[in-house]
C-alpha positions in Angstrom: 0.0 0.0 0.0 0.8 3.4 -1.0 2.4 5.3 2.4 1.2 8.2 1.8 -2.5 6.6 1.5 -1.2 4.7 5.0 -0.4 8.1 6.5 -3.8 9.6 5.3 -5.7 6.6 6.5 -3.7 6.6 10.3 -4.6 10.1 10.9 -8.3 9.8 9.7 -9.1 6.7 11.5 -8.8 8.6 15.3 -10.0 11.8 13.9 -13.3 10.5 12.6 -13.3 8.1 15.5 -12.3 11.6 17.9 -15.3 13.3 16.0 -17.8 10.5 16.3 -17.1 10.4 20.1 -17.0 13.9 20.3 -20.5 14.5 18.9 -21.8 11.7 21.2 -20.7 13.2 24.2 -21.1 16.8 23.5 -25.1 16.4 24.1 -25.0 14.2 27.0 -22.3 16.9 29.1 -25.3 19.2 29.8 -27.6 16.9 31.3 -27.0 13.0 32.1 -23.4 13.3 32.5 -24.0 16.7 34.9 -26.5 15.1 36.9 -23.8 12.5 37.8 -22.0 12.2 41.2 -18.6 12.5 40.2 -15.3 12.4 42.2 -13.9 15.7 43.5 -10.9 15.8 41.3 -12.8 15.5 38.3 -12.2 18.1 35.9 -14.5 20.7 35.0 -16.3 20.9 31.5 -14.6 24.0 30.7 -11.3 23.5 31.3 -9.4 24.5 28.9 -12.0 25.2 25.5 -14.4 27.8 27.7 -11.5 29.1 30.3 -12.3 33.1 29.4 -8.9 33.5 28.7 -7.5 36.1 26.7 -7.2 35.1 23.1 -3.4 35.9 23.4 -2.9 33.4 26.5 -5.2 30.9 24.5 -4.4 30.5 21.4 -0.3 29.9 21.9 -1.3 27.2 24.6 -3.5 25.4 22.2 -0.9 25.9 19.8 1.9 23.8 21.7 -1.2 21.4 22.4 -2.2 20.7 18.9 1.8 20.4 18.2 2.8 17.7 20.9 -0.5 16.1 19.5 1.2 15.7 16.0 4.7 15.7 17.6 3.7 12.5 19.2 1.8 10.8 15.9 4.8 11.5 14.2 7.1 9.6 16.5 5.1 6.6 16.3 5.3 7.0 12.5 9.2 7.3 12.5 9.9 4.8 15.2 7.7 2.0 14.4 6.5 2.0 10.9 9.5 4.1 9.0 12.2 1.8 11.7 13.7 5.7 11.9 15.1 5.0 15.4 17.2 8.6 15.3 15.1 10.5 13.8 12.2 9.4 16.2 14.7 10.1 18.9 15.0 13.8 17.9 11.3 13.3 17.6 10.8 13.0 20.6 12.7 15.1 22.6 11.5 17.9 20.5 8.5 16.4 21.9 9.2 16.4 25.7 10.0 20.0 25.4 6.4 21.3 23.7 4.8 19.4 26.2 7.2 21.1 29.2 6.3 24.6 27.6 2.5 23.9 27.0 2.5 22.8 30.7 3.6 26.5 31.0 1.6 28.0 29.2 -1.4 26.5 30.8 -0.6 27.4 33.9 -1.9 31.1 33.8 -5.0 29.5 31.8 -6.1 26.7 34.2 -3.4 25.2 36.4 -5.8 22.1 36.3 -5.0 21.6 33.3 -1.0 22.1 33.6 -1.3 19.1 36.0 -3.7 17.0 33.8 -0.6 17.0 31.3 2.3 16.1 34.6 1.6 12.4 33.4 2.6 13.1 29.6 5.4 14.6 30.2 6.5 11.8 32.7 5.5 9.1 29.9 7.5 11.1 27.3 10.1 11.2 29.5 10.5 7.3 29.8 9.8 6.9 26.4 12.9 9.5 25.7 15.0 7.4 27.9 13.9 4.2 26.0 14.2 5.7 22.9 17.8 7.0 23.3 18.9 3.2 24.8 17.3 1.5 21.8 19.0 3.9 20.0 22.5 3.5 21.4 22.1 -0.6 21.4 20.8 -0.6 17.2 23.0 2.2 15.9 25.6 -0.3 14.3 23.2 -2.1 12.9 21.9 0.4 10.0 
């Protein structure tokens, strides 16, 4: 198969599927899922999308979001389907640092949602590690 077809087809598969669960949930927020008793460190429906923010605090932070988002497709795409165990590498450290400064840059937004993205950043952070050691172990072998 064609790989850019592939490519196509592996972004639109969890973006349709995103969508499809989007528009499910999105009438159910204001009343069944509401009405339920939830724990108290559940976030809020508004936590980032509705935070009255100032467009110019907003629209950077969803920037870096969006970017890690692809950032992170794109290592998966180098690493395990291109076999591009460098490239991922540099992947994904550019990676780890757009998810550091979008941690930042949510801060002044909602620090709830800084802290939603703590476990990311520690995932990446293995990853990175892991990564760099296959790295290391394969390099002779391209």
């Amino acid at each position: 198969m064609n790989h850019w077809l592939m490519l196509i087809i592996s972004i639109a598969i969890p973006l349709v599927i995103g969508l499809a669960g989007g528009y499910l949930t999105y009438s159910q927020i204001a009343g069944w899922y509401e009405k339920l008793i939830k724990p108290k460190w559940n976030p809020p429906n508004w936590i980032i999308w509705n935070s009255g923010a100032d467009a110019t605090l907003l629209q950077p932070a969803m920037g870096l979001f969006f970017m890690q988002l692809v950032l992170n497709f794109l290592w998966s795409l180098f690493f395990f389907n291109r076999h591009e165990v460098a490239i991922a590498l540099a992947g994904i450290l550019t990676l780890w640092v757009i998810i550091l400064l979008t941690i930042f840059t949510f801060v002044p937004i909602s620090p709830l949602a800084a802290w939603l993205m703590v476990p990311n950043i520690v995932w990446v952070s293995f990853a990175s590690i892991l990564n760099f050691r296959t790295w290391r172990l394969n390099r002779e072998t391209k």
